[in-house]
C-alpha positions as CSV (number, residue, x, y, z in Angstrom):
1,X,30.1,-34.4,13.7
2,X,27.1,-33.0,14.7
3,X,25.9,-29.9,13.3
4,X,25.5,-27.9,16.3
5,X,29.6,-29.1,16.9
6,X,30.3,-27.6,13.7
7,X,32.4,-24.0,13.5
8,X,29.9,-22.1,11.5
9,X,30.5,-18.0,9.6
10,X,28.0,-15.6,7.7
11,X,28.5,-12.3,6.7
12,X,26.5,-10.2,9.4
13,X,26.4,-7.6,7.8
14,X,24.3,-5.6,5.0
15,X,24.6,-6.6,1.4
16,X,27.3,-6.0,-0.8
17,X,28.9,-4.3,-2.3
18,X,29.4,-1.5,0.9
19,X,32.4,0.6,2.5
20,X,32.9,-2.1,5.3
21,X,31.6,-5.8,5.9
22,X,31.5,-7.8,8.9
23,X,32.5,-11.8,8.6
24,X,31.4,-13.8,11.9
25,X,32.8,-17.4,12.7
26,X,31.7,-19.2,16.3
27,X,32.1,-22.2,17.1
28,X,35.2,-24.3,18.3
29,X,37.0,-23.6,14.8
30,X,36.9,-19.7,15.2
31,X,40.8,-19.9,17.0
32,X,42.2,-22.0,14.1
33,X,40.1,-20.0,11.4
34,X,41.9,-16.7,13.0
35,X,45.4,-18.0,13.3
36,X,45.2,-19.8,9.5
37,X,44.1,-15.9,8.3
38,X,45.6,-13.5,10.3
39,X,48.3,-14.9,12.4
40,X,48.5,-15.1,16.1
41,X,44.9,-14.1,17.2
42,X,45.1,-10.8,19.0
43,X,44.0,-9.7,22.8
44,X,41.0,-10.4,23.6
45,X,38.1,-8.2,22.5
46,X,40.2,-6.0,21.3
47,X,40.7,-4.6,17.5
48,X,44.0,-5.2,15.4
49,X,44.8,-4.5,11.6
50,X,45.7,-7.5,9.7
51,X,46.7,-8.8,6.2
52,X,44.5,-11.8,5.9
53,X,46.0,-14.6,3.8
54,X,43.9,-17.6,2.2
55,X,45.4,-21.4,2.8
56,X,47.9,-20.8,0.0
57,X,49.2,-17.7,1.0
58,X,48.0,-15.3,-1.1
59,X,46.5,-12.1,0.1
60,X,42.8,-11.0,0.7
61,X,42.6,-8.0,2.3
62,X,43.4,-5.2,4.4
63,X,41.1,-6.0,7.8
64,X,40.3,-5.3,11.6
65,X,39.9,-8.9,13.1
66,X,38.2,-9.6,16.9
67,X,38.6,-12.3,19.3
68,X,36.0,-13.2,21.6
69,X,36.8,-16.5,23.6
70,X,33.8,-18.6,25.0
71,X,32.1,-18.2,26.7
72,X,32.4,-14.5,27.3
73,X,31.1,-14.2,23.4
74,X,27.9,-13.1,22.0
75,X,27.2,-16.9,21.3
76,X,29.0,-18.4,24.0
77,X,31.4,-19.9,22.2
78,X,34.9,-19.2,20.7
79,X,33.8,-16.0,17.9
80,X,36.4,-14.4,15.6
81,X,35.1,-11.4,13.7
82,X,36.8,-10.2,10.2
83,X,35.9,-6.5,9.4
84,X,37.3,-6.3,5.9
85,X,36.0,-4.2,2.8
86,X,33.0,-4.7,1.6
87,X,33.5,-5.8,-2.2
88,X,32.0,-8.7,-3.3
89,X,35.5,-10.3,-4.5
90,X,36.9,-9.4,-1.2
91,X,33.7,-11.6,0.6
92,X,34.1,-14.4,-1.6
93,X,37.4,-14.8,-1.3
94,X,37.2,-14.5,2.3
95,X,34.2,-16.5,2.8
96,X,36.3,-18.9,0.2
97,X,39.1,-19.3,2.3
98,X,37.1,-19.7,5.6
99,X,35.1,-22.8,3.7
100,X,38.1,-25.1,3.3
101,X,39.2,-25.3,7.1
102,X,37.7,-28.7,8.5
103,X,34.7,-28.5,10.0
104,X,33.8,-25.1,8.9
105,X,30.1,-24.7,7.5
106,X,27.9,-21.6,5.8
107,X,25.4,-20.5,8.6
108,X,22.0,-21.1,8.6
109,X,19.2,-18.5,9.3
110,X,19.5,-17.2,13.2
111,X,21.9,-19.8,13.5
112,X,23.8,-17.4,15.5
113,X,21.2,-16.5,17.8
114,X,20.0,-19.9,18.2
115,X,23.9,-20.3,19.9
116,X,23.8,-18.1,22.0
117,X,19.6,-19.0,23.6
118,X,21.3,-22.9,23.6
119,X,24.0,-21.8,25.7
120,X,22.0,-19.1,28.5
121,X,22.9,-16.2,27.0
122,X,19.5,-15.0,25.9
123,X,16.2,-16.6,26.8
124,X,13.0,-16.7,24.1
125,X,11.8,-13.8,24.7
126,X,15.1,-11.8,24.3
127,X,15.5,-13.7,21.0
128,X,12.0,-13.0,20.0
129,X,12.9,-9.3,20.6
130,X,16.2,-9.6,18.9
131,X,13.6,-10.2,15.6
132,X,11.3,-8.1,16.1
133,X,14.4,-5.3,16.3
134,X,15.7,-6.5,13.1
135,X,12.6,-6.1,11.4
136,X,11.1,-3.0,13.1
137,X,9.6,-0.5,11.0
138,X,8.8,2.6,13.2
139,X,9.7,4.4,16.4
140,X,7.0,2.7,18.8
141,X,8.3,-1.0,17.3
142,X,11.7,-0.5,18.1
143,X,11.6,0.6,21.2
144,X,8.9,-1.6,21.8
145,X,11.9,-4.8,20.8
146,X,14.8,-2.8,22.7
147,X,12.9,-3.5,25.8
148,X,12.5,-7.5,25.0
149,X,15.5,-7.9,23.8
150,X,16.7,-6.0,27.4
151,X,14.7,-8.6,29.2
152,X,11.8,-6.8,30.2
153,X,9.1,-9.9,29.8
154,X,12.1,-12.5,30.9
155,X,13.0,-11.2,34.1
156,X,9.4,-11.4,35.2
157,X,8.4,-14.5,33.9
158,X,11.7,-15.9,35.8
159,X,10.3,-14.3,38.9
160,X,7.0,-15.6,38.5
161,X,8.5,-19.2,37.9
162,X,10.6,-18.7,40.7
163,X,7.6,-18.0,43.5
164,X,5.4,-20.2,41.8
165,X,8.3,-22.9,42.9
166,X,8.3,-21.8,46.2
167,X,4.6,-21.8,46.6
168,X,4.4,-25.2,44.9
169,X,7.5,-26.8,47.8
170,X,5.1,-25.2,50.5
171,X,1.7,-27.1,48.9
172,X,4.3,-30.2,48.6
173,X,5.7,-29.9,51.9
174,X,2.4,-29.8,53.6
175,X,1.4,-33.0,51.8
176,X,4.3,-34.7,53.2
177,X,3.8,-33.9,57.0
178,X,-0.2,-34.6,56.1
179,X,0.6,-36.9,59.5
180,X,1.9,-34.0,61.9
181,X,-1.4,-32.5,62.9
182,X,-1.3,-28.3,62.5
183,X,1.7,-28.3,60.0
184,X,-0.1,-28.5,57.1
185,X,-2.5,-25.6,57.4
186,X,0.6,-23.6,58.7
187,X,2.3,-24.2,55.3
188,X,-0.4,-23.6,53.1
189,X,-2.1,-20.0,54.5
190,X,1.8,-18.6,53.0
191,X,1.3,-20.8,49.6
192,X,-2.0,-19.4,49.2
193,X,-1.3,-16.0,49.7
194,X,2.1,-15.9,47.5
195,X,-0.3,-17.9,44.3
196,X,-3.2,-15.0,44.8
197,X,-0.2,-12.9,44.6
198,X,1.5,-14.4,41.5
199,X,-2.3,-15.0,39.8
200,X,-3.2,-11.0,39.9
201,X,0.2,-9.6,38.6
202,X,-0.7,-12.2,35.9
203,X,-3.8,-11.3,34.7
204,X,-3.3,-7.3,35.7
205,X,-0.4,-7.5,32.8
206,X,-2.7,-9.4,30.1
207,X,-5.3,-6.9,30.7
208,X,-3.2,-3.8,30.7
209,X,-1.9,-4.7,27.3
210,X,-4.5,-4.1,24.8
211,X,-3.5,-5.8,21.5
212,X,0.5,-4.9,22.1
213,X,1.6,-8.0,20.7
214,X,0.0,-6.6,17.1
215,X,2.3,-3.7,16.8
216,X,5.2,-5.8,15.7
217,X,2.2,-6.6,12.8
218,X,0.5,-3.0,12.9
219,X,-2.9,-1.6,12.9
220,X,-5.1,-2.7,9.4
221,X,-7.5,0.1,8.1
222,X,-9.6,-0.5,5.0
223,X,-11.6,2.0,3.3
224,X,-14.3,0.9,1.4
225,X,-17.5,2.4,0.2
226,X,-19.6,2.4,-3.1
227,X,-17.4,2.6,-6.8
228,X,-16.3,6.3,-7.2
229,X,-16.7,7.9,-4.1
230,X,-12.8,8.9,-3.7
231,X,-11.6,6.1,-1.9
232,X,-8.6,5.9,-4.3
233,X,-7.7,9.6,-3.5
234,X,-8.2,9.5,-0.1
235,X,-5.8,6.4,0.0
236,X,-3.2,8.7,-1.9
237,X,-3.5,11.3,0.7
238,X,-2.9,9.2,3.8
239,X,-0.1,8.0,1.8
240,X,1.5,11.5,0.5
241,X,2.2,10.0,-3.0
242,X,0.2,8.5,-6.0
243,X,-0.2,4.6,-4.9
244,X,-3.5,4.4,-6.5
245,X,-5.1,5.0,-9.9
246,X,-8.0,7.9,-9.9
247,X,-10.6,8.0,-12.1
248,X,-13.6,9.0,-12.4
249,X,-14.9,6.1,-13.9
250,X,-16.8,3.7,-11.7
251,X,-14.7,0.8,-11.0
252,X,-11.4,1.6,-11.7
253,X,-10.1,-0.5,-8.8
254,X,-10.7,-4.2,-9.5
255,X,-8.4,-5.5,-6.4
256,X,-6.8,-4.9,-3.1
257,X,-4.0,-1.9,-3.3
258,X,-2.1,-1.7,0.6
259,X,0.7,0.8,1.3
260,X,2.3,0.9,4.5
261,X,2.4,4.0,6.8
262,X,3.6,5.1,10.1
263,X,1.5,7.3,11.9
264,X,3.5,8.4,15.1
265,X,5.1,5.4,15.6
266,X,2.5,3.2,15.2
267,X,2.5,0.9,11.9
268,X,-0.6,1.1,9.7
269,X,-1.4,-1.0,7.0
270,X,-4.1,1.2,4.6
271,X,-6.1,-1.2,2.1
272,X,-7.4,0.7,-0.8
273,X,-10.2,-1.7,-1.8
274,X,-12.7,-1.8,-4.9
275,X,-15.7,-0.4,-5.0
276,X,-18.6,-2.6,-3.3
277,X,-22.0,-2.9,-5.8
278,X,-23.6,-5.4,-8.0
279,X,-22.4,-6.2,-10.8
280,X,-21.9,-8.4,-13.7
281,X,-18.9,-7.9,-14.3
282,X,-17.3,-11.1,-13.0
283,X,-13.2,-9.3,-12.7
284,X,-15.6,-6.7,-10.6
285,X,-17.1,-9.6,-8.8
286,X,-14.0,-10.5,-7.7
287,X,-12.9,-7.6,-6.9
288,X,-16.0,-6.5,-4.6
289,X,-15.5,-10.4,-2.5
290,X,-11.7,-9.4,-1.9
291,X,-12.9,-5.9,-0.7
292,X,-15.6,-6.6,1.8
293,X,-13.1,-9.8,3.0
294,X,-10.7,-7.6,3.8
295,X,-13.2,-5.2,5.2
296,X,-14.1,-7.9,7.2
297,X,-10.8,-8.5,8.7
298,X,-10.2,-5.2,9.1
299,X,-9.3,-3.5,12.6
300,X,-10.8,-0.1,11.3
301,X,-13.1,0.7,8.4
302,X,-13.1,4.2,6.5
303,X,-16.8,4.0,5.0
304,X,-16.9,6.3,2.8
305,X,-19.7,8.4,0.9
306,X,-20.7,11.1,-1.0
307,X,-21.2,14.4,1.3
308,X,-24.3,14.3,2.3
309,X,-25.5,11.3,0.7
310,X,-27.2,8.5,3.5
311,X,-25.6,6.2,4.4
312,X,-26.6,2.3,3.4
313,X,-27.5,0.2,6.7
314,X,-27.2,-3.0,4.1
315,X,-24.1,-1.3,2.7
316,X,-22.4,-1.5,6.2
317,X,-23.3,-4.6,7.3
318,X,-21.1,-5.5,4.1
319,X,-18.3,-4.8,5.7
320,X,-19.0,-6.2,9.4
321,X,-18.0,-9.5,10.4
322,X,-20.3,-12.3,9.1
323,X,-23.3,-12.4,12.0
324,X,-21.2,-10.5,15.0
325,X,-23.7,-7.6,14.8
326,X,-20.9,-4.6,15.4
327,X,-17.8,-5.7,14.7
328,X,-16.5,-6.9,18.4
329,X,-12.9,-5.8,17.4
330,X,-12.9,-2.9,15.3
331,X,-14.9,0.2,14.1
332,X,-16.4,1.6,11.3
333,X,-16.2,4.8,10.6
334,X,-18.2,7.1,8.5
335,X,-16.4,9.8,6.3
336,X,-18.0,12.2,4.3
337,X,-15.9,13.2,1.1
338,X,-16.4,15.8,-1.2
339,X,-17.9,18.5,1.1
340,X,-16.4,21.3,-0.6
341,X,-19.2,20.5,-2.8
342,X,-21.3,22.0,-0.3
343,X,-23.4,19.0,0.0
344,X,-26.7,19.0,1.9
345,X,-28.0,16.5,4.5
346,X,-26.4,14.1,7.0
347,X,-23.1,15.3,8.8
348,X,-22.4,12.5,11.0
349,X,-18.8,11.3,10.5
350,X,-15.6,12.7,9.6
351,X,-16.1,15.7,6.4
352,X,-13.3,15.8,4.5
353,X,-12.2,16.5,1.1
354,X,-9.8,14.3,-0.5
355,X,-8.8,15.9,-4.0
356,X,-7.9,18.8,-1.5
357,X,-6.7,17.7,1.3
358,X,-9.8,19.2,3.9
359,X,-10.0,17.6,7.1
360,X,-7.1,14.8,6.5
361,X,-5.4,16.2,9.4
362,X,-8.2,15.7,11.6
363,X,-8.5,11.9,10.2
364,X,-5.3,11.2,10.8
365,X,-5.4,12.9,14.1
366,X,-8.0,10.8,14.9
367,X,-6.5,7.5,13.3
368,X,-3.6,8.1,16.1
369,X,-5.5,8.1,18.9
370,X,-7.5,4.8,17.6
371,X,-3.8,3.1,17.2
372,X,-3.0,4.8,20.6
373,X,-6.1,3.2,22.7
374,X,-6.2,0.1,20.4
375,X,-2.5,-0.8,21.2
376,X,-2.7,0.0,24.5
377,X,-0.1,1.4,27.1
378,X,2.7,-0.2,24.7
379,X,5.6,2.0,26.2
380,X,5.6,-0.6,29.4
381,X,4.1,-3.4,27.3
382,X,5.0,-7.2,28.4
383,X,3.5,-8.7,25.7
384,X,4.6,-8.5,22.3
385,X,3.2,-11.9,20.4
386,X,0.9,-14.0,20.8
387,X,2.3,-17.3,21.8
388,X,3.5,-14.8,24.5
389,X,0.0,-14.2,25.8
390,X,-1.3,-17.3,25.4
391,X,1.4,-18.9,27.5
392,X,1.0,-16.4,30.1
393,X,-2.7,-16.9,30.2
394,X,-2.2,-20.7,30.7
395,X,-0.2,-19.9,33.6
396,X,-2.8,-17.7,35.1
397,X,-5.7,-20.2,34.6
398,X,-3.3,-22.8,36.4
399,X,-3.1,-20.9,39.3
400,X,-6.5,-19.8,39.6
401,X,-7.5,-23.4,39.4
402,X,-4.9,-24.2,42.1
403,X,-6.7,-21.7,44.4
404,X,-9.8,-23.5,43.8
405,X,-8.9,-26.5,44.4
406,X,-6.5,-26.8,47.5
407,X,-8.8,-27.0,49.8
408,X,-10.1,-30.3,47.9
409,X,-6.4,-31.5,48.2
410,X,-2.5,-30.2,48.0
411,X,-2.5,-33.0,45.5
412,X,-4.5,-31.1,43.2
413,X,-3.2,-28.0,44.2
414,X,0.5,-28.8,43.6
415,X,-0.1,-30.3,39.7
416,X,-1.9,-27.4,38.5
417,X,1.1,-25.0,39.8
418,X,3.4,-27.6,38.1
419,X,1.9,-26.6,34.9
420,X,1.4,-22.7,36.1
421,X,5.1,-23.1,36.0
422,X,5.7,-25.5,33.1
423,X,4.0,-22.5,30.9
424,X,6.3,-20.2,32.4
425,X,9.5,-21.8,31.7
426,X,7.9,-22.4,27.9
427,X,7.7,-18.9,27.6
428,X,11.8,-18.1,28.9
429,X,12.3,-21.3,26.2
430,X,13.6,-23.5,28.9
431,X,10.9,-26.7,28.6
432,X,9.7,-28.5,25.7
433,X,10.1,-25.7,23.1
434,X,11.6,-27.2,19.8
435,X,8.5,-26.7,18.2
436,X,8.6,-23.4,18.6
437,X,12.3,-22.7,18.3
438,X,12.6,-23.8,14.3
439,X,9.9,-21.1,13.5
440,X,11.2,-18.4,15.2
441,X,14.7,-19.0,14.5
442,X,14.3,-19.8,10.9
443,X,12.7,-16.2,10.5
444,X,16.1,-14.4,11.0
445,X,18.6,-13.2,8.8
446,X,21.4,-15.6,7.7
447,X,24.6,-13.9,9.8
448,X,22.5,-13.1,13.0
């Protein structure tokens, strides 16, 4: 039997031991898996106690049990659902008992969800916000995954794909009544207006996005700056605990130290890096390549300095990418620490103190709105990953290329909104996606 024909169960739910669990089954099993444990399955979708019973007759537990018949399920397929407690004897003897009825197997990882995109009830994009729901962090990420796992990106592309199909019969259409004089023009004036259309509510969504797709991966801000300025506090404070060793020793920290935050919603990833100099020191060494590589990769830089101490030309472009000039997407930012030192010369940058906490509301402040503007409008956001925006982009460089080429010929017309379409349908997961589907799937939690 294939393994895709096989009745498969997980507990979906958190990890035991807990006050409840939830036991899934789907597949074409699920019916006889119900009956041989709880009886006569009851109505369904409905809830009913019952005392399950293992092959042999001998009690497990006190449960609720479901019935969801296919293909009005969550899988589209036959799913019973056993709501027992959540002891880990009470799971494995359930689990147990479930294993020994024929053609019953342990899920794999997204299994589930993988069901339910094979059998229309979700497209790629609603499964790829079913993920990023699971694993959202902060405010701005789940809501940003409740509206692709609603269908925000999927109903347009559909709609896209759809007039692109229309436009493409029209280009089609006029090639085969090339013979019947006028008819041809008359179909493709409509064609071309619907693709110019189609081709600028494209490219108006890529460019409205900013970098949406990296919130599900957040914003990466690395402060860096010569050994002992107070990068180690500073990191503490945008934390709000002790992540990092202080010292006043130069070169206390030898290697990368990242603590995740969320600032309004938006995810930030702060990396706490070692102190960039010369040295001999070869575990130094080390650590100063790992700092200005991460620098380097960096969507923000916190340089920072001694109050009013100048600041290093040759000590910045450290920290920029290797022969990009400034860096083409980030910033670095100057911040002045220790100024309740009362420290004389240059003010440029952000003054703060870190062992007291002066000016870290105003950093932070200003750290939001650089997450804000380098996210972009993410509350109507379209695109959330990048296979996402490349796919879109292809379908918007097909259609340009259509509009530049029919008046050569419909011919040439017609294949690039073929593949203007054939993107489309590879974002919805609909064409020549099994590539992509045993990475996205295998990212999920066993049970979902």
């Amino acid at each position: 039997m294939h393994p895709r024909d096989q009745t498969i169960f997980a507990l979906s739910s958190g990890r035991p031991p807990s006050a409840i669990a939830m036991v899934r089954v789907s597949g074409p099993q699920a019916g006889l898996v119900l009956t041989t444990l709880a009886g006569e399955p009851p109505a369904p979708r409905q809830a009913s106690r019952r005392l399950l019973r293992d092959g042999a007759g001998q009690s497990i537990d006190d449960a609720v049990v479901l019935w969801f018949p296919g293909p009005g399920s969550a899988t589209g397929e036959d799913v019973a659902e056993f709501h027992v407690h959540g002891g880990r004897a009470v799971l494995a003897a359930l689990l147990g008992a479930i294993s020994v009825i024929p053609n019953t197997r342990a899920a794999e990882p997204g299994e589930f969800t993988r069901r339910a995109f094979d059998n229309g009830k979700l497209d790629l994009t609603e499964a790829e916000g079913l993920d990023d729901l699971i694993h959202a962090d902060t405010d701005r990420q789940r809501r940003q995954a409740l509206r692709q796992l609603q269908g925000l990106l999927g109903d347009r592309a559909r709609d896209w794909r759809e007039r692109i199909i229309e436009a493409s019969a029209l280009i089609e259409a006029g090639i085969d009544f090339s013979d019947e004089g006028d008819v041809p023009s008359e179909l493709r004036a409509p064609a071309i207006k619907a693709i110019k259309a189609l081709h600028d509510e494209i490219t108006n969504v890529l460019a409205a996005q900013g970098h949406s797709e990296r919130l599900r991966d957040g914003l990466v801000v690395a402060i860096a700056g010569e050994p002992n300025v107070g990068k180690s506090t500073l990191m503490n404070q945008l934390a709000r605990r002790e992540v990092a060793i202080v010292s006043p020793y130069a070169g206390t920290t030898r290697d990368v130290i990242e603590v995740q935050l969320d600032l309004d919603g938006y995810p930030v990833t702060v990396i706490d890096t070692a102190g960039i100099r010369e040295t001999d020191d070869p575990v130094e060494q080390e650590g100063v390549r790992r700092a200005r590589a991460r620098a380097e990769d960096a969507d923000l830089v916190l340089w920072l300095v001694e109050g009013g101490q100048a600041v290093d030309p040759g000590a910045l472009r450290s920290v920029r990418k290797s022969g990009a000039g400034d860096r083409p997407d980030g910033a670095v930012w100057i911040v002045r620490n220790k100024m309740d030192l009362g420290a004389a010369g240059p003010r440029e940058g952000f003054g703060i103190s870190a062992s007291r906490g002066d000016g870290i509301a105003e950093l932070v402040e200003a750290l939001v709105k650089f997450a804000a503007e380098f996210f972009g409008t993410n509350e109507g956001a379209l695109v959330t990953r990048a296979r996402q925006r490349d796919l879109l982009s292809r379908s918007a460089d097909s259609l340009r290329r259509s509009l530049e080429l029919v008046e050569e010929g419909e011919e040439l017309a017609a294949e690039e909104l073929r593949a203007a379409a054939y993107a489309l349908g590879r974002l919805l997961g609909r064409v020549d996606i099994e590539d992509v589907l045993g990475a996205i799937f295998q990212k999920f939690c066993i049970g979902k």
